[in-house]
C-alpha positions as CSV (number, residue, x, y, z in Angstrom):
1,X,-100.8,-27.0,-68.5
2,X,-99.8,-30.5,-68.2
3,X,-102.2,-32.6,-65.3
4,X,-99.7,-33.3,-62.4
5,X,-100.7,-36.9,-63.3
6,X,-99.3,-36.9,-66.6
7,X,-96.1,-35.2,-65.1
8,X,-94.5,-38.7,-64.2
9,X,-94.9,-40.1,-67.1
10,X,-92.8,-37.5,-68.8
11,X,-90.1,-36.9,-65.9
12,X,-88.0,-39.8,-67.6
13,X,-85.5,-38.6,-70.4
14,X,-86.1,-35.1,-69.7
15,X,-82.9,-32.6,-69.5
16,X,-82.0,-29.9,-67.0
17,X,-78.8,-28.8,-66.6
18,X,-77.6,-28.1,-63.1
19,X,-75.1,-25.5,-62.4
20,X,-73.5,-24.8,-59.3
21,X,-71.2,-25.2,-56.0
22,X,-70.5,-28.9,-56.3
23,X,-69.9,-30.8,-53.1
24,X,-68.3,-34.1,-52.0
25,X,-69.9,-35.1,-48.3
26,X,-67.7,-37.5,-46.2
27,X,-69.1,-39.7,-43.6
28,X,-67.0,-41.0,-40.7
29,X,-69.2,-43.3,-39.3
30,X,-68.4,-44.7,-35.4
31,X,-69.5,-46.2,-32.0
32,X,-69.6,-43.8,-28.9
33,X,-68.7,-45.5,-25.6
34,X,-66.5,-42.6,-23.8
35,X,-65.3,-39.5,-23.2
36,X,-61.7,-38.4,-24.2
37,X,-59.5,-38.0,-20.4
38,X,-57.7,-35.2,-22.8
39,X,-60.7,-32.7,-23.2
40,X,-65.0,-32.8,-22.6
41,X,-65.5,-34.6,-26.7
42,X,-67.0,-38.2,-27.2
43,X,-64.0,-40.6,-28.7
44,X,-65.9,-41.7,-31.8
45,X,-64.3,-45.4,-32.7
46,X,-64.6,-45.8,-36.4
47,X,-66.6,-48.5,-38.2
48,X,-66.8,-47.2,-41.8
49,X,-66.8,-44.0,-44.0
50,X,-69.3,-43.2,-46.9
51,X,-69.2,-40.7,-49.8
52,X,-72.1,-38.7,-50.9
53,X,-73.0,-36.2,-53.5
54,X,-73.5,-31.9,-52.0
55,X,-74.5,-28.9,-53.3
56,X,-74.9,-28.9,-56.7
57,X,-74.4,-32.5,-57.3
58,X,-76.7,-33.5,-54.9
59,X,-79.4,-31.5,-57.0
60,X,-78.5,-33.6,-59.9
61,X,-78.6,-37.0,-58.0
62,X,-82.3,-35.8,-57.2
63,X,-82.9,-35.3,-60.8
64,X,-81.3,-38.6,-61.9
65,X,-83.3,-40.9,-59.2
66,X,-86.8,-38.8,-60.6
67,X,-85.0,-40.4,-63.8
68,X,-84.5,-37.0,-65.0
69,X,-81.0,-36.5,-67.1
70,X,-79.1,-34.0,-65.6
71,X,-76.0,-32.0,-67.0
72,X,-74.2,-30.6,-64.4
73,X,-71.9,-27.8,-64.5
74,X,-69.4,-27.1,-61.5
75,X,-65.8,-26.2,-60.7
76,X,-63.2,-29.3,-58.8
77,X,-59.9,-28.9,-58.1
78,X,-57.3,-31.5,-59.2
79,X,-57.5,-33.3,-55.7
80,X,-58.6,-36.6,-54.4
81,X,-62.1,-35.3,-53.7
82,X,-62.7,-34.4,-57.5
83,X,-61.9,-38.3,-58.2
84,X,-64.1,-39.0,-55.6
85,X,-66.6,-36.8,-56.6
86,X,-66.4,-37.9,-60.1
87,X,-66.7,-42.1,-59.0
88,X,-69.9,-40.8,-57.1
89,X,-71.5,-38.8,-60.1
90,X,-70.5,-41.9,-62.5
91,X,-72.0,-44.7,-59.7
92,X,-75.2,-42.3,-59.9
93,X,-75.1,-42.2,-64.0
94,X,-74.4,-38.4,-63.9
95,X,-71.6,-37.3,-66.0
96,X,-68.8,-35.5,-64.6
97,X,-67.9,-33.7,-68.6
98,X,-68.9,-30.3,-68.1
99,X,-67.1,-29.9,-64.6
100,X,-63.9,-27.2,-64.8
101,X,-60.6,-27.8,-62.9
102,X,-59.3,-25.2,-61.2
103,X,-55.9,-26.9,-59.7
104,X,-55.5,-23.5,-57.5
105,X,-58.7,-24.5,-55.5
106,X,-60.1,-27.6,-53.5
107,X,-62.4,-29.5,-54.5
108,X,-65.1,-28.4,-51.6
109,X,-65.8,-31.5,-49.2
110,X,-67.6,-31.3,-46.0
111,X,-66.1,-34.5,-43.6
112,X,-68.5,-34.9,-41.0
113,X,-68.0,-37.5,-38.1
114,X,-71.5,-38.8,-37.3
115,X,-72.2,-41.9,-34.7
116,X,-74.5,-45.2,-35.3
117,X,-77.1,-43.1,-34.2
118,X,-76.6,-40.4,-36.8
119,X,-75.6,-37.7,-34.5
120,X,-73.0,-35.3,-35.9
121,X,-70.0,-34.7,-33.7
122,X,-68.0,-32.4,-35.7
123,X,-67.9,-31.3,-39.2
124,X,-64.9,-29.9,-40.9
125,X,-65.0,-28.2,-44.4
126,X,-62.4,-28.4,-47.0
127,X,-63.3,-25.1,-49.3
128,X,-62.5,-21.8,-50.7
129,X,-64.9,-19.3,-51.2
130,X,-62.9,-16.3,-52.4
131,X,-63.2,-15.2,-56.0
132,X,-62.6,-17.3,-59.1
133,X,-60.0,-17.2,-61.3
134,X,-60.9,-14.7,-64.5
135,X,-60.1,-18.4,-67.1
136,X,-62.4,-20.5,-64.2
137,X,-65.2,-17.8,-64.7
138,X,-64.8,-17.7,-68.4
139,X,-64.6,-21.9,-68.5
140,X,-67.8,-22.1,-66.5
141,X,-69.9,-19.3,-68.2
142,X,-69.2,-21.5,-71.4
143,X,-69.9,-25.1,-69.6
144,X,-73.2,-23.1,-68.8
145,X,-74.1,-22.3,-72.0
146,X,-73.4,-25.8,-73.6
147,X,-75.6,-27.3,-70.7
148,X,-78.6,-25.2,-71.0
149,X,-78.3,-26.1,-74.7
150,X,-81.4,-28.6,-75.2
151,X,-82.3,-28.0,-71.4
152,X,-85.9,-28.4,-70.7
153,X,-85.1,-26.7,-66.8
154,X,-82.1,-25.1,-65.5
155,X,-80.8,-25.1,-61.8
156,X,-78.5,-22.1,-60.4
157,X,-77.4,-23.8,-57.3
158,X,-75.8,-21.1,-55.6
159,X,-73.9,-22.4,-52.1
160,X,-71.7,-19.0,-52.1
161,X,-68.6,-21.6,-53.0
162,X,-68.2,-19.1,-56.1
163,X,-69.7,-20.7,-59.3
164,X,-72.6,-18.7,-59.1
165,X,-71.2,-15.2,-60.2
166,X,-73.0,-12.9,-62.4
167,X,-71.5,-13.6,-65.3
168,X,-72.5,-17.2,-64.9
169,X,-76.4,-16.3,-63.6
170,X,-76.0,-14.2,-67.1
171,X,-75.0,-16.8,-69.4
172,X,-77.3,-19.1,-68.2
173,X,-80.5,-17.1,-68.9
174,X,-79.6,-15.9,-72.1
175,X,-78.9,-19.2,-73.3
176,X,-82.3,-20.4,-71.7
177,X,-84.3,-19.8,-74.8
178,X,-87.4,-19.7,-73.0
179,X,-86.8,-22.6,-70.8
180,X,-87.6,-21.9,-66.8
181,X,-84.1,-21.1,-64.5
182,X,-84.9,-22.0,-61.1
183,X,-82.5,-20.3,-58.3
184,X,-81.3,-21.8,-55.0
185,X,-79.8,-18.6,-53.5
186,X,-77.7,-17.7,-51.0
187,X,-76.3,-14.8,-51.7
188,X,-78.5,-11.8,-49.7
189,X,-78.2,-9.7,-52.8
190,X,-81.4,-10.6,-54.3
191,X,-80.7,-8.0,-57.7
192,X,-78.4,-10.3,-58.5
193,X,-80.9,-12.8,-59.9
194,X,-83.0,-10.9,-62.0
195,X,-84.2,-12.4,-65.0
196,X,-84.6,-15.9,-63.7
197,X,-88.1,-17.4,-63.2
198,X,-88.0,-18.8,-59.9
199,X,-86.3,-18.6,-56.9
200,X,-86.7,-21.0,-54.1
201,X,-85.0,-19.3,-50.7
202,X,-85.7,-21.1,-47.3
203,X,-87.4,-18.6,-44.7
204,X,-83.9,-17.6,-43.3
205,X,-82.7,-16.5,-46.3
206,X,-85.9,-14.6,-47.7
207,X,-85.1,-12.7,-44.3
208,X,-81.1,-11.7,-45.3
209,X,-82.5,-11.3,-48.8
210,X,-85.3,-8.7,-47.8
211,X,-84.2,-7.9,-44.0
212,X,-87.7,-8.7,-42.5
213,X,-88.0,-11.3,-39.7
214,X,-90.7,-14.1,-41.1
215,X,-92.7,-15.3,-37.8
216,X,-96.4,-15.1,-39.9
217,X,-98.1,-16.2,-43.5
218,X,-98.5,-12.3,-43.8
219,X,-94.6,-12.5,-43.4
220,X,-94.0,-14.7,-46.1
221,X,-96.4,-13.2,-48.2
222,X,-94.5,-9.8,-47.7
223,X,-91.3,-11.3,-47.8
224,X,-92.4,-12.7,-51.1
225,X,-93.1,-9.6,-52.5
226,X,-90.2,-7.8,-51.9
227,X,-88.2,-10.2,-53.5
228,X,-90.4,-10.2,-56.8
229,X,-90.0,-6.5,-56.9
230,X,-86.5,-7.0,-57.5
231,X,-86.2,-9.6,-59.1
232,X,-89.7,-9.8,-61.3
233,X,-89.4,-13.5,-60.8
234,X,-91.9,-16.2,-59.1
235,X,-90.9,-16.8,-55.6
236,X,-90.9,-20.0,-53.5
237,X,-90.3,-19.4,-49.4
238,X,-89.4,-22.7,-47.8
239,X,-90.3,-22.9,-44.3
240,X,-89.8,-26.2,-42.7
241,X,-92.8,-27.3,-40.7
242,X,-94.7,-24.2,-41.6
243,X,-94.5,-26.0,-45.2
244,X,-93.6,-23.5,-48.5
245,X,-95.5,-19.9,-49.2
246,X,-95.6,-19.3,-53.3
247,X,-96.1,-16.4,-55.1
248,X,-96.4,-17.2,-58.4
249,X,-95.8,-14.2,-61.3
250,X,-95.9,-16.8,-64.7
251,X,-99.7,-15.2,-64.9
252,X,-101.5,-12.3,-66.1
253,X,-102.0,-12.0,-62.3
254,X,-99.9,-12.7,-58.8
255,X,-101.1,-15.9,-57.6
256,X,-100.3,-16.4,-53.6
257,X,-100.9,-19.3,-51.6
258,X,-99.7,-21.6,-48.5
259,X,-98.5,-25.2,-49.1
260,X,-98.8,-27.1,-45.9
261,X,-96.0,-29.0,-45.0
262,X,-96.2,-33.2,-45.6
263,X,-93.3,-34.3,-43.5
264,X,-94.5,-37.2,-41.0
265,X,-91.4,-37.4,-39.5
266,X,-88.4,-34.7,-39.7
267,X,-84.9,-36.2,-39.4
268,X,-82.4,-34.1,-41.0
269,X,-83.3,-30.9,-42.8
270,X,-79.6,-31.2,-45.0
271,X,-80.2,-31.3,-48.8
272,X,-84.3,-30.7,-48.5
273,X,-83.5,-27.5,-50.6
274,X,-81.9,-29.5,-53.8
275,X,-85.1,-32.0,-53.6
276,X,-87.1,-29.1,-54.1
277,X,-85.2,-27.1,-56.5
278,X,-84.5,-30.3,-58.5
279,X,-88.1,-31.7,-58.4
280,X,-89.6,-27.9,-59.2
281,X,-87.3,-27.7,-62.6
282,X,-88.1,-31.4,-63.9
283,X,-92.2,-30.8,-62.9
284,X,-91.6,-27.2,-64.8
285,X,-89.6,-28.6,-67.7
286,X,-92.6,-31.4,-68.3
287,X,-95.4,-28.9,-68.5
288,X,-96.7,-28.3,-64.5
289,X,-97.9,-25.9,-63.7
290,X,-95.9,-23.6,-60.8
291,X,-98.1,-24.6,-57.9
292,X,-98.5,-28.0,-59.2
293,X,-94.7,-28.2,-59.3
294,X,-94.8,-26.5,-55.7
295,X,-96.9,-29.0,-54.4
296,X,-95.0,-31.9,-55.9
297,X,-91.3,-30.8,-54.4
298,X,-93.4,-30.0,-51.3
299,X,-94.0,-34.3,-51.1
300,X,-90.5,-34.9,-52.2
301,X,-89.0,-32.1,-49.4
302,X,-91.4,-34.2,-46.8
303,X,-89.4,-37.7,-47.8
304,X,-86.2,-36.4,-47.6
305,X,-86.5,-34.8,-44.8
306,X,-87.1,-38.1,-42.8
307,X,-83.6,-39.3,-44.1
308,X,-79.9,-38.5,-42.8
309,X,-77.6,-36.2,-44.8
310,X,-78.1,-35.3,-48.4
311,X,-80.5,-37.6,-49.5
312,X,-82.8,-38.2,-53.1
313,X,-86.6,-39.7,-53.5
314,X,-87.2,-41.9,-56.6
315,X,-89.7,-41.3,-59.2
316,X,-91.9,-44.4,-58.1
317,X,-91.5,-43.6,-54.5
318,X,-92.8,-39.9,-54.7
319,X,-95.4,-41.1,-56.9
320,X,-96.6,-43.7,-53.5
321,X,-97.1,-40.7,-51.5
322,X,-99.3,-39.0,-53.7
């Protein structure tokens, strides 16, 4: 295995596709002095409004600023939040070429109104979650195989937004030749990801996945367990200030340990899960080792985590903390 040193040298250049729900996060930023006479809300007077990259995209912002090159593959509608979505990916040096229009559906954006302080008001979702189209399904399941073409790493980022269908998971494994898939899931149906490599679920969702409560390490470690059953993959329990549980099957053995938590400071837990996911397939795709790679997201989950909204570590920075 590759020494976690030598890891950041060969981040830069290397491939992973990302495929997944792709997002488009809208900030509307303001200053709270009152309370609306009409009804018990603040009035929020605007300042300014910001666009950020979600879901999916977000993953492959996180690979970009490790100065990974990601290919990502999602579904946009032909709406004003696809172009906006597609200026963000192209300000980020991501390209938008292997995203499919559906013009039946929205593109999904998430408009949150936040004050100075970063406290969210309300949040209001533009999305559709029902099935795809049978063409959007058969478009994507290709996009997915050109992307893991050449892949070193490939993301499923699965926000139930309905690019992740089992056609899709399918597609993406077979064409993996080898290389590790690494799952963000949401879906509780765990059976649905067998014959990826990794899957990274946050403590809530190893409980829907394997309907256990997770209060202990024994809990996790259970929890763990159950879901490599299934599966037969490695598994990777998030769990915020707890820090991560791993049980890793790429051995001749199960391999289980903790991973305490680094965060100093905890801000806003939105996005931690792409860090990890997209920091675990680049660290995988250069040669770590799975608890190496664990341990490195771990740091980049801790940064993150200290920032508002969606945010992304740099190669250099995550390097500093370590």
């Amino acid at each position: 295995m590759t020494s976690l040193a030598s890891v950041f040298d060969l981040l830069p250049g290397t491939t992973v596709a990302v495929i997944g729900d792709v997002m488009l996060d809208h900030f509307l930023i303001g200053r709270v002095d009152r309370i609306s006479p009409e009804a018990p809300v603040p009035v929020v007077r605007f300042e300014r409004e910001e666009y950020r990259l979600g879901g999916a995209a977000n993953v492959a912002a996180n690979v970009r600023m490790l100065e990974g090159v990601p290919v990502l593959v999602g579904c946009v509608g032909a709406d004003d939040a696809a172009a906006g979505l597609r200026r963000a990916l192209h300000d980020r040096g991501i390209t938008d070429a292997h995203l499919v229009i559906d013009e039946a559906r929205p593109t999904t954006r998430k408009v949150r109104v936040v004050t100075t302080r970063n406290q969210q008001v309300v949040r209001l979702d533009y999305e559709d979650d029902a099935e795809l189209a049978h063409t959007t399904d058969q478009a994507l399941r290709a996009a997915a195989r050109h992307a893991a073409l050449g892949a070193k790493a490939i993301v499923l980022s699965d926000y139930r937004k309905g690019v992740i269908t089992p056609g899709v998971i399918a597609a993406a494994v077979a064409a993996a030749a080898g290389a590790p898939v690494v799952v963000d899931p949401k879906v509780p149906d765990a059976a649905r990801y067998v014959g990826v490599t990794l899957l990274t679920p946050n403590h809530h969702e190893a409980e829907l996945m394997t309907g256990t409560r997770i209060v202990t390490p024994d809990d996790a470690r259970q929890a763990a367990r159950v879901l490599h059953r299934t599966t037969q993959a490695s598994v990777l329990i998030t769990w915020g200030e707890h820090g991560m549980w791993l049980l890793d099957a790429s051995g001749p053995s199960l391999v289980e340990l903790a991973i305490p938590a680094t965060a100093r400071e905890v801000s806003d837990v939105t996005g931690a899960g792409d860090t990890v996911v997209a920091t675990l397939a680049l660290a995988l795709a250069c040669g770590a080792s799975l608890s190496d790679a664990a341990r490195l997201a771990n740091h980049a989950a801790g940064i993150v985590v200290g920032r508002f909204g969606a945010a992304t570590v740099g190669r250099e920075e995550l390097l500093r903390t370590l």
